[in-house]
N, C-alpha and C positions, 0 to 999 in steps of 0.2 A: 303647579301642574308640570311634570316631564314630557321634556322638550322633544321632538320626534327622534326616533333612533338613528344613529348616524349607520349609511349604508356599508356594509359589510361586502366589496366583490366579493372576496374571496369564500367568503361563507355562502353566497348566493349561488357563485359557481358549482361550489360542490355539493351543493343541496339541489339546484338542477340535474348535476349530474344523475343523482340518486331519484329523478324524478323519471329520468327522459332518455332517450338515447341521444338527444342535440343537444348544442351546448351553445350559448348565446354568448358572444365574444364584443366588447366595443371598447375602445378607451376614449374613440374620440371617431368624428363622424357616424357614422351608420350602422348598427350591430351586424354583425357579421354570424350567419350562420355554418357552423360546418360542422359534420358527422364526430362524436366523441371517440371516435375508434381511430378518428387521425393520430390522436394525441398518445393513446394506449393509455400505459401506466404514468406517463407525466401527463396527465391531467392541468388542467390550469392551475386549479390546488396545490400542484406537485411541483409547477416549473418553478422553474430559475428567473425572475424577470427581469430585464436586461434594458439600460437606456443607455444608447450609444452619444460620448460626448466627441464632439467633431465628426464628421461624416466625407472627409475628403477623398484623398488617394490611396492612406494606408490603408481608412477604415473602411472604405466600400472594397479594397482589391484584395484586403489582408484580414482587419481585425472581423471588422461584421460578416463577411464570407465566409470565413470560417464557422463561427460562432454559430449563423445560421444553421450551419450543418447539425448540430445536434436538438434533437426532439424535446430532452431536458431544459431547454435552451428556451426564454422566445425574448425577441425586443421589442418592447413596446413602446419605447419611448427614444428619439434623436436630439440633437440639440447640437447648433451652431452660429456663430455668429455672424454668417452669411445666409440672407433667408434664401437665396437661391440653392445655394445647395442644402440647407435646409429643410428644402423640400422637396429636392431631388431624393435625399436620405430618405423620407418618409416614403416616396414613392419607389424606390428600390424598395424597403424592406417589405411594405405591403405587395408588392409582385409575387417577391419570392414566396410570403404565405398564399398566397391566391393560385401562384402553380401548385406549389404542395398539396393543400386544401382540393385546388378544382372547384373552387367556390370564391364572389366577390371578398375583399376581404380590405378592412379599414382599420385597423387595432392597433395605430402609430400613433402617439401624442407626438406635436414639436412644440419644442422651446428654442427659445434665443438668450437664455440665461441659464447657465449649469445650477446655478442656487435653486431656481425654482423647479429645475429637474430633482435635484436632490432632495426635497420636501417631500415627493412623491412615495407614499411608505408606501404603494406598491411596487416599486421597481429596489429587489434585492440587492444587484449588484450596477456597475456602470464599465465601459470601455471608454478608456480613455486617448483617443488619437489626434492629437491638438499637436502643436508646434514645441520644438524643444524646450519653450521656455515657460512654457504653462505645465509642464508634467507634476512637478513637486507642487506649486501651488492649488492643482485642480486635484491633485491626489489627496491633497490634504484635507482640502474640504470635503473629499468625499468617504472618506475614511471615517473623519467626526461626524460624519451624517448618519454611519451607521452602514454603509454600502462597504461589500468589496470589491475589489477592481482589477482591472486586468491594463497595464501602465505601459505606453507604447516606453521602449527604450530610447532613447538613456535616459534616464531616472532624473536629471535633476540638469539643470547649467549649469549651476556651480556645487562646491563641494559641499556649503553650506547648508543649500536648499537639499542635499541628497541627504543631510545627516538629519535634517528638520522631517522630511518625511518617514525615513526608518524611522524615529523614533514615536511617529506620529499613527504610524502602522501598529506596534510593536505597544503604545498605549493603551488602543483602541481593540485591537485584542480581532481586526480586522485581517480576511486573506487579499492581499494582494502580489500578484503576479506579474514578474517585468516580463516587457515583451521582446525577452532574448529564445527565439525560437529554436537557435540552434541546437538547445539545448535537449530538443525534442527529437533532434533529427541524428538518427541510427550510428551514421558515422562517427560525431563527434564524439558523443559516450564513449562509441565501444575504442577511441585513439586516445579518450583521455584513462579508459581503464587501462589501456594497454601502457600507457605511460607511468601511472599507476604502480603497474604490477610488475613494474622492474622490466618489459620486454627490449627496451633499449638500454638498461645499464643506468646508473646515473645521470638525470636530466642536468644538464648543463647550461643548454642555449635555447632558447625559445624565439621565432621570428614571427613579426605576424604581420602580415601584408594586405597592407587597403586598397580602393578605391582612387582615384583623384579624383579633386574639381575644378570646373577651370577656371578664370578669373573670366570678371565682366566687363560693358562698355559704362560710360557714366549714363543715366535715364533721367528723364525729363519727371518733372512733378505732374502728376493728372488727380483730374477730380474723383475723390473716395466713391465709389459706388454705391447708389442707396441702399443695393442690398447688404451691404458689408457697414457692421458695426465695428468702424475700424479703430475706436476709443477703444471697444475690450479686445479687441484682436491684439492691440501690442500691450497692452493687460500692463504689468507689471515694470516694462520695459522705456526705455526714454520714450521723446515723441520725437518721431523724424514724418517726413512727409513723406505720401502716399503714392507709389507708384506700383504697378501691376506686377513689376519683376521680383520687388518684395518680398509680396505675400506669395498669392496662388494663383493659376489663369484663371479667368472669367468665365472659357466659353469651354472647357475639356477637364482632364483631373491629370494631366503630365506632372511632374517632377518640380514644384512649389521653387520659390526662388529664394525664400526664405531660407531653408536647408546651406546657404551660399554667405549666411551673415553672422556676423560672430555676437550682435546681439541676441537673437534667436538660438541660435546653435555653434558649435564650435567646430563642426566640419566633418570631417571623415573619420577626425580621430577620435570622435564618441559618435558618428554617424554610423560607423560600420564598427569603428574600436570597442565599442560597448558589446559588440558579437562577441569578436572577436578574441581580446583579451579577456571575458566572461569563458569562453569556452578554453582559455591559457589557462586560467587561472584554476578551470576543475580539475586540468590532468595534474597543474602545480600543486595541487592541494595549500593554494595561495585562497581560499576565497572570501575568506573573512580576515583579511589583512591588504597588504600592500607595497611595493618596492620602498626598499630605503634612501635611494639615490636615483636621481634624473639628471639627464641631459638630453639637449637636444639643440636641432636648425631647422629652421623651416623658409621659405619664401613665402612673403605674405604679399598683396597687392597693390602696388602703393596709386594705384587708381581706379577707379571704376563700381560699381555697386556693390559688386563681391567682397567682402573682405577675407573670408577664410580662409585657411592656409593652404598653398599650393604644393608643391615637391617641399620631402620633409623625411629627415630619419630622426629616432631620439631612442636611447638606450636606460632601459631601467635596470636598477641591480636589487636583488631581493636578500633578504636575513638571509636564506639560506645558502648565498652563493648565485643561484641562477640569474642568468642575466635574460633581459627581452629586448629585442630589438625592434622597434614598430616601425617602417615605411609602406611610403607608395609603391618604392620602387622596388620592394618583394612583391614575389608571387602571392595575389589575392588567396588567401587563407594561413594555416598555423603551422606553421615546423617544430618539434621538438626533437633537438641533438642529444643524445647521448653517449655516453661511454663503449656504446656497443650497436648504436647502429641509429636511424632517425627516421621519425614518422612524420608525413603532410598529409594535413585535412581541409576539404574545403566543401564551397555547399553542393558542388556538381552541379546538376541542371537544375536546381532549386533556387525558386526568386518568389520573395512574399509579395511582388507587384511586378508590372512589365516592363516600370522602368528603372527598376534596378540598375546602378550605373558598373554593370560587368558583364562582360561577353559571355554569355554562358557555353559558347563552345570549346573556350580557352580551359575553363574546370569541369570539363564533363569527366575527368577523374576523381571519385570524391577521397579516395584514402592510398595513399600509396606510400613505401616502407622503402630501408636502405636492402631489405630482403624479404622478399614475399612469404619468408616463413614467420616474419612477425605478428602479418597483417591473420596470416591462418591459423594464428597458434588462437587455443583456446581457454577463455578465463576462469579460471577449477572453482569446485563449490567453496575452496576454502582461502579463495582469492577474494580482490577488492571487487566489487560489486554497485556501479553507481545508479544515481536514481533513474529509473527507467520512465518515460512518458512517449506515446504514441505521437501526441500531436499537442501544441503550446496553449492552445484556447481551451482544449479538453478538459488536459488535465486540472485544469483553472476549474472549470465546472465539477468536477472530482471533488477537490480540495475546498470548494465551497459548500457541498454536502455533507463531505466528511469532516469539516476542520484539519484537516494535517496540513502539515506546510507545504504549497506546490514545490513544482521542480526551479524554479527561480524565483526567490523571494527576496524582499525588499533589502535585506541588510547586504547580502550577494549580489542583486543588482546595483544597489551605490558600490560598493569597494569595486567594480567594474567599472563604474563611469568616473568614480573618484580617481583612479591611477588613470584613466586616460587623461583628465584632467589635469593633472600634474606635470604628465606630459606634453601637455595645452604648455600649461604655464612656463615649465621649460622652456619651450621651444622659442616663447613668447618674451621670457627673460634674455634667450641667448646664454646661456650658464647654468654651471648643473645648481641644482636642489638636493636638501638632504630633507627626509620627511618623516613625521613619527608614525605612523599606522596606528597605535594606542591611541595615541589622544588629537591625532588628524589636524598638526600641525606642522609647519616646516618648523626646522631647528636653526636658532640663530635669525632668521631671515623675515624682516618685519614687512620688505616691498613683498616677497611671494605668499605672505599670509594677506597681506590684503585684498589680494587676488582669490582668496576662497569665497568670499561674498562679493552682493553689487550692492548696487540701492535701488530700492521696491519702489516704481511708483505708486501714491495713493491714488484709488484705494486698495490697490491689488497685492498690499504686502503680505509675506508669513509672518505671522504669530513671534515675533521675538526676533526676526531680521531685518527689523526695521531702516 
């Protein structure tokens, strides 16, 4: 005798729909009633189902805020390995549908494990806002789950984990999108068409100027908090002991302490470098490749919790001739010199969170030229023309309806985080690097290839970097 049918939401929804003008919503607690006329044309049937991985600073101030905004759109699922903010996630996202709605509204699943989020065939796609050093491993898993994704930047620690996941993208036949925003935003496009299209003459020099961070005191070891599962928090990573400056504060969503350690992340130079030289690299028309030659200095800390680099310049040189020069100590955003004149672009009063570590009244210019007839001159039908996107989460839900490939995709966002990366190691050698872009090895140099991989603790390794 066959066994009872397995429930179908999806089929249920739209079979009420076609019943009723109400539409009974639950994933978890209490079914939530509200009008089908909220929804329009994305229907439940229709949406995009969306399970936010991480819920901290970027993802409530940046990825889920945004994402929220579209009707196409809905999350129904969070996941963290702090159940405190775990369940702060859940309670922001069910707010925001309860103003929209004007109705109680309960339709958040939490998890405290990404796996058992990703089991959920109904959640399509996942956001993924975790710490630098889980991006490629959590991406991967969610790629083979069958989910596409939308991948806070930089793509990868190391160069290794970034080439593990393009290819992991790129098998799976999955969209995912790096969350290089800039790439959305007006100005940068129309400096890197204008770069482009020959307005300044032959590019020459490229500057691209970050952020600092400052170094720390040394912290006391404190007891892990029960809401933090802090075995999978450092996931992959050695085990060092538990202090609050670490990770993330306990009691607010400020500026994580982590972003400050070279186990987790590498600093400003793929912290904002990954914008950055991502947005060099389109007017370069570098972006499926990479410099041939590195140098660099940097000051590193030689006490206190922080370790990542402090004041620093380092110099790439590319096939083609152009050179890039990365510091602190430029002006936060991109210069491109050329033979006839130079453009700066930066974000101007735009910050994907509040605590963005840049005065935004120092870039409240976001585009300015060696001649204001550059910036007016305009790009002809039969000029270069790069991809246009409104806004970075959008477009994501675009590109997941339609299959095309979003505005920032995975093999363009590694060759972005991989050349900062190089620049890491530079800096970190003290002595230039000569590098292959084809086959993403240094040449000659066995200490700086060792430096493309770490070692995965178990059981958080990738598939073949063991």
């Amino acid at each position: 005798m066959p066994g009872p049918k397995k429930f179908d939401r999806r089929s249920f929804v739209k079979n009420s729909l076609k019943a009723g003008a109400l539409t009974t919503l639950s994933v978890s607690g209490f079914p939530t009633i509200v009008p089908a006329s909220v929804f329009g044309k994305y229907s439940p049937s229709n949406r995009i189902n969306i399970g936010a991985i991480g819920v901290g600073r970027i993802s409530r101030e940046h990825d889920m805020a945004e994402t929220l905004k579209y009707d196409k759109a809905r999350i129904i699922a969070v996941c963290d390995v702090d159940s405190k903010r775990l369940g702060e996630g859940k309670t922001y996202v069910n707010d925001f549908y309860a103003k929209k709605t004007g109705a109680p509204y309960d339709g958040v699943t939490m998890y405290n494990d990404h796996r058992e989020l990703l089991l959920n065939k109904d959640i399509d796609a996942v956001l993924i806002s975790t710490p630098d050093h889980s991006h490629a491993y959590l991406g991967i898993h969610a790629v083979e789950a069958g989910k596409d994704v939308y991948l806070q930047k930089p793509a990868s620690l190391t160069i290794a984990e970034g080439r593990a996941l393009s290819n992991a993208v790129h098998r799976t036949g999955r969209i995912l999108q790096i969350g290089s925003q800039q790439r959305s935003s007006t100005q940068f496009r129309y400096a890197a068409e204008l770069v482009r299209n020959g307005r300044i003459g032959d590019l020459k020099m490229v500057y691209v100027g970050l952020p600092g961070d400052p170094s720390g005191n040394e912290e006391p070891e404190m007891p892990i908090p029960k809401n933090l599962n802090y075995e999978a928090w450092l996931g992959s990573t050695p085990y060092v002991y538990y202090t609050e400056k670490r990770v993330h504060p306990q009691n607010d969503y400020s500026r994580p302490g982590w972003l400050r350690m070279e186990q987790f992340g590498a600093g400003m130079i793929t912290g904002w470098g990954a914008h950055h030289v991502d947005s060099a690299h389109w007017a370069m028309n570098t972006e499926y490749t990479g410099p041939v030659e590195v140098s660099g200095t940097a000051q590193f800390p030689q006490s206190g919790l922080w370790d990542v680099h402090g004041v620093f310049r380092s110099e790439g040189i590319y096939a083609n001739g152009v050179k890039m020069i990365i510091s602190n100590e430029i002006p936060n955003g991109v210069k491109f010199e050329g033979t006839k004149g130079w453009i700066f672009v930066t974000r101007g009063d735009y910050r994907a969170s509040a605590s963005d570590p840049v005065q935004a009244t120092s870039n409240a210019k976001a585009l300015t030229a060696s001649d204001d007839k550059i910036i007016t001159s305009v790009i002809g039908d039969n000029e270069i023309h790069l991809y246009k996107s409104n806004e970075q989460h959008g477009n994501w839900l675009d590109c997941i309806e339609s299959r095309l490939p979003p505005i920032s995709p995975v093999e363009v966002g590694h060759r972005a985080c991989s050349t900062c990366l190089i620049h890491h190691i530079a800096m970190k050698l003290k002595r230039k690097v000569y590098w292959d872009p084809m086959n993403e090895r240094f040449i000659n140099d066995d200490v700086a290839n060792s430096m493309l991989n770490r070692p995965h603790r178990f059981p958080y390794q990738i598939k073949g970097l063991e």
